[in-house]
N, C-alpha and C positions, 0 to 999 in steps of 0.2 A: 215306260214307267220309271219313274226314279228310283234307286236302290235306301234312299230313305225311309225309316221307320213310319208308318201310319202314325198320329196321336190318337189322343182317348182313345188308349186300349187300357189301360191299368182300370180295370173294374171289381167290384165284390161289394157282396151282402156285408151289412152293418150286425155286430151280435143282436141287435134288434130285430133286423133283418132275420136271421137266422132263427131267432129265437120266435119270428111270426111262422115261417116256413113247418120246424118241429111241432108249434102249437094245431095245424090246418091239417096236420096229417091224420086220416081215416075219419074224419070229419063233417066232409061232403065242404066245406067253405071255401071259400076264395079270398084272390084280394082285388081292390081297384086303388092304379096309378092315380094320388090327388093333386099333385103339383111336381114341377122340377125348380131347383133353384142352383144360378152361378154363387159360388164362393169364391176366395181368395186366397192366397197360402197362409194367411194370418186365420182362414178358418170363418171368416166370417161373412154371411150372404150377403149378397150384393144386392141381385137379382133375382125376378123370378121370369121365370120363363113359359112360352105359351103351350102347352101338353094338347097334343091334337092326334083326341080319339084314340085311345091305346086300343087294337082289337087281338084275338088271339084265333092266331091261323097255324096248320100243318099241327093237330093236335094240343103237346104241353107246349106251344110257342107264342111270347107275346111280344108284339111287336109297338115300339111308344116311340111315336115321333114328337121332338120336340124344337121349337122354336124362339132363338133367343133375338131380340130386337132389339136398341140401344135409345128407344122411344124414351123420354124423358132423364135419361143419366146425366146426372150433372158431374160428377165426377169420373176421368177416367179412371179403369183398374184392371189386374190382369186375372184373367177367370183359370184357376188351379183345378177345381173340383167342381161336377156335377154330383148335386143330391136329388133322387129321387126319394120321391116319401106315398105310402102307401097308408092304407084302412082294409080290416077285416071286412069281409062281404059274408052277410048268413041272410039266406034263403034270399039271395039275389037284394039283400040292401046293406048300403057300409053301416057295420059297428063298430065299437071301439075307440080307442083314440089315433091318432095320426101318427104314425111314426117314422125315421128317418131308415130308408127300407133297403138302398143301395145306393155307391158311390164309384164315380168314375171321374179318375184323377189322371194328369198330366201334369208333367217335370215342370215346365216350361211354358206351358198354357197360351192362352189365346188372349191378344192388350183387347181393352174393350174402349172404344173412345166414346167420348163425350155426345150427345147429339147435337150439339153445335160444333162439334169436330167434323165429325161425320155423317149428314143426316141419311136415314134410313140404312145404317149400316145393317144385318144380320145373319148370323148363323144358324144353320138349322143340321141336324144328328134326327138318324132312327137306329134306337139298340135295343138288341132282340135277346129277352129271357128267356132261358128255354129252364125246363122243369124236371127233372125224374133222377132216379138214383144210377151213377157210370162212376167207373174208375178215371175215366179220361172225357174230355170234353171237348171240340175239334169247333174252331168257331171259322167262321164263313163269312168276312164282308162281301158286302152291295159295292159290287164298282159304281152304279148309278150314282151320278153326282160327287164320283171321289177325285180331287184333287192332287198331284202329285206335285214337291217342290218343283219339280225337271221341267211345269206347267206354266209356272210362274214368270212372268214376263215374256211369256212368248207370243208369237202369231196364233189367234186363236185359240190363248190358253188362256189364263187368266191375270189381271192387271198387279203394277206393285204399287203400293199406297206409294207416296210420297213424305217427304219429312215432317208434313204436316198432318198425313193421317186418310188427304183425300187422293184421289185416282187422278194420276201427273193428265195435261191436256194433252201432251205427245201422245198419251194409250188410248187416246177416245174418251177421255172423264172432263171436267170442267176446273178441275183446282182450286173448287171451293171450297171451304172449310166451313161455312154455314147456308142456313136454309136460303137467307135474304143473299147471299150469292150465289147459288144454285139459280135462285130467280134470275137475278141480274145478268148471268151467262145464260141461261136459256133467252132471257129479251135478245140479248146477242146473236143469239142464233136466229134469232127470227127476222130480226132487222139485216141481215147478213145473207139470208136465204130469200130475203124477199129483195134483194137486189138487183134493179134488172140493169139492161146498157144504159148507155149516159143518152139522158133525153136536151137536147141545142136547145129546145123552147123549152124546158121544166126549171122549176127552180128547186134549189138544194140548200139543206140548212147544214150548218157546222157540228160535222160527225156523223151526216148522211153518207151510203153507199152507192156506189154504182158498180156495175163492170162497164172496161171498156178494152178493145183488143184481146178479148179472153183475159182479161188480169181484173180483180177487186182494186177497187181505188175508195181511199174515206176522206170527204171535203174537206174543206182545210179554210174556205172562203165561203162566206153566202154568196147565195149566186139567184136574186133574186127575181130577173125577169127573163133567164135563159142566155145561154152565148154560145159560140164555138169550142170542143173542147180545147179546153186551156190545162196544160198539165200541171203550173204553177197553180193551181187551187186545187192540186186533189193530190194525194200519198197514197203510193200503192202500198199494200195491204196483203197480210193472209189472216183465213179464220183463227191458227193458231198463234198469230201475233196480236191480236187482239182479244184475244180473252186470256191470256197472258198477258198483259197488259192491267187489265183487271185484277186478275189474281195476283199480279204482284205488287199493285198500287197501295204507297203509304196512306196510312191514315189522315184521314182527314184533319187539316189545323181545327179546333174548336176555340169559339168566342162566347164571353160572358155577355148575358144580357142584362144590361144596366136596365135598372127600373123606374119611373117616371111617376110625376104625382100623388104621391105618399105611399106608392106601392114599395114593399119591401121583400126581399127575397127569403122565402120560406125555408130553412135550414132540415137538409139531409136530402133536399131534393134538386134536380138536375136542372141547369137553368141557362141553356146555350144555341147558339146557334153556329151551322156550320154547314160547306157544301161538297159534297161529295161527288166522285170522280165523275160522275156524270155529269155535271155540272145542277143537282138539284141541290134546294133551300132547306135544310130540315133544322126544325127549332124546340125545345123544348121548355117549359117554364112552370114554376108555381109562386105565388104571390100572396102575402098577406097582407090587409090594411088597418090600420087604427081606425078609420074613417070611411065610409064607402066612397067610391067613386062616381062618378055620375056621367050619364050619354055624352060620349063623345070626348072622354078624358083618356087621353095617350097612357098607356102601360109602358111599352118601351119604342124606342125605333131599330130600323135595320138600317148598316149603311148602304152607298150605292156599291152597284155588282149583288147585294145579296135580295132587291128589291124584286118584286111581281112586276109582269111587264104591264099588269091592270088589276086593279085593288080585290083582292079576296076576302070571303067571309071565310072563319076559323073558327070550329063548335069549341068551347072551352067547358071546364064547371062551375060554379060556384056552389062554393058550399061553406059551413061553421064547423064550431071542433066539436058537434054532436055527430056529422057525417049526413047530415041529410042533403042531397044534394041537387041541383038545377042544372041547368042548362045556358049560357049564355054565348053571344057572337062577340067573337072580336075580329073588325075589319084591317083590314091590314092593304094600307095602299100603295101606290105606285111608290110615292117618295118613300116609302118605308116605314111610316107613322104607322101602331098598331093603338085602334081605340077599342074602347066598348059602343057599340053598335046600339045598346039600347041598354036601360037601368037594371040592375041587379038587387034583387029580393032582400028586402030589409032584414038586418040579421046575418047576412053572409056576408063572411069578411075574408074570404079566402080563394082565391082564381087560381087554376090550375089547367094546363094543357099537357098532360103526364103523356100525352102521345107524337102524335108529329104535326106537321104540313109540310106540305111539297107542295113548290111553285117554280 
């Protein structure tokens, strides 16, 4: 164990706190845990966090586990203070108001990132009230689940984030920073782990896997009706050079989509196309017209390299600046010409594909 101090230990009753404790004495009442919430050193809650099941065991001791998760933060911040907040119980139902019942504070505190920084990051604490009148009070951590720095980076101890927040690909993490790369390196892994030796008669497309001679190789050529291995169309490869790779890849260039036949670009809304590292198409658009369009009138084009290898249908909307809204296809073909597939609802002047396509 490390000679470092434990955190959240600095705890104590609020005068509230205090002032509930005095008021329950010879009473017969109780209280019950209603929530916990992260703070900040500026004092103000961040978060709330999940309270799971407070029970009270070994007499006056109550034991409240709780659960912080970083599910929806859009902001990070660094969590200073735990506030628990409690309600009077009489004859087994909460009365009263809610108050802020006990806090537990740290210097130094814990960063809380973003969940697009970090997805599923969280912390979980169990701290144990105990109740009755002593000159002195001897408190007892749970080694179960405790952490020590000395732990940190080591061989089955626990990982060091990286400067961006996620778990480095050296320690066994993926060094994504969001959910849609989490995906992305997991597909990696599977395309990776489903590789088998190099098949003379198979064919391979460009940035397929194989092994061959015990080593990973990733194509480099299509190789579309089989041959002898050829080393010149394949690059040897490791797992952690290739999601490395990923996780380090610049962002992708984005392009403006020009808009065709009196479509005009809808202002405050995202209107591009661009391909990313994997080599897919993703686009996005909103369009308004003075005039409707009619079957088979081009919206925009894509140039070549960003076309479908065979024309796709794209669910889009249409709708008016009341919000009611339809449904309509735009076909999107080889050369890259995207139409409307079929006429759009008198009264809608407005096309939108606020999501993607991938081809």
């Amino acid at each position: 164990m490390s000679d470092n101090p434990v955190k959240w230990t600095a705890a104590g009753l609020t005068p509230a706190g205090n002032a509930l404790q005095a008021a329950l004495l010879g009473t017969g009442d109780g209280l019950t845990f209603t929530r916990a919430v992260a703070a900040d050193a500026e004092g103000v809650e961040r978060l709330d966090l999940t309270l799971q099941s407070p029970c009270t065991v070994d007499g006056p001791k109550c034991r409240v586990p709780v659960l912080l998760t970083n599910a929806g933060v859009e902001t990070a911040f660094t969590m200073t203070e735990l506030r628990f907040y409690v309600r009077r119980v009489t004859d087994g139902a909460p009365t009263g108001e809610e108050i802020l019942y006990a806090t537990v504070t740290d210097e130094t505190g814990d960063p809380i990132p973003t969940a697009a920084q970090s997805p599923g990051f969280t912390i979980d604490w169990a701290f144990v009230f105990q109740y009755g009148n002593a000159g002195s009070v001897t408190v007892t951590l749970d080694p179960v689940g405790l952490v020590s720095i000395g732990m940190v980076g080591q061989p089955g101890g626990v990982a060091v984030l990286g400067d961006n927040g996620a778990v480095p690909i050296e320690q066994g993490g993926t060094g994504a920073t969001t959910v849609q790369g989490v995906v992305d390196a997991f597909g990696i892994f599977l395309a990776i782990s489903a590789a088998a030796a190099y098949d003379p008669e198979g064919s391979y497309a460009v940035g397929d896997y194989c092994t061959q001679g015990g080593k990973l190789y990733k194509c480099g050529t299509p190789i579309e009706s089989g041959e002898a291995w050829n080393a010149a169309h394949w690059t040897e490869t490791t797992v952690v050079a290739e999601l490395g790779g990923k996780a380090n890849a610049a962002p992708p260039e984005e392009y403006a989509i020009v808009p065709k036949n009196g479509a005009q670009l809808r202002p405050g809304y995202k209107n591009s196309y661009y391909k990313d590292q994997f080599g897919r198409v993703v686009g996005n658009f909103a369009f308004t017209f003075v005039s409707l369009p009619s079957t088979g009138a081009v919206l925009f084009s894509l140039p070549q390299g960003f076309c479908p290898n065979a024309p796709i249908d794209a669910v889009a909307w249409c709708y008016d600046d009341t919000g009611e809204n339809h449904c309509c296809v735009i076909n999107i073909a080889s050369d890259g010409e995207a139409a409307l597939s079929h006429d759009v609802p008198s009264g809608r002047n407005i096309i939108s594909m606020n999501g993607t396509f991938v081809f």
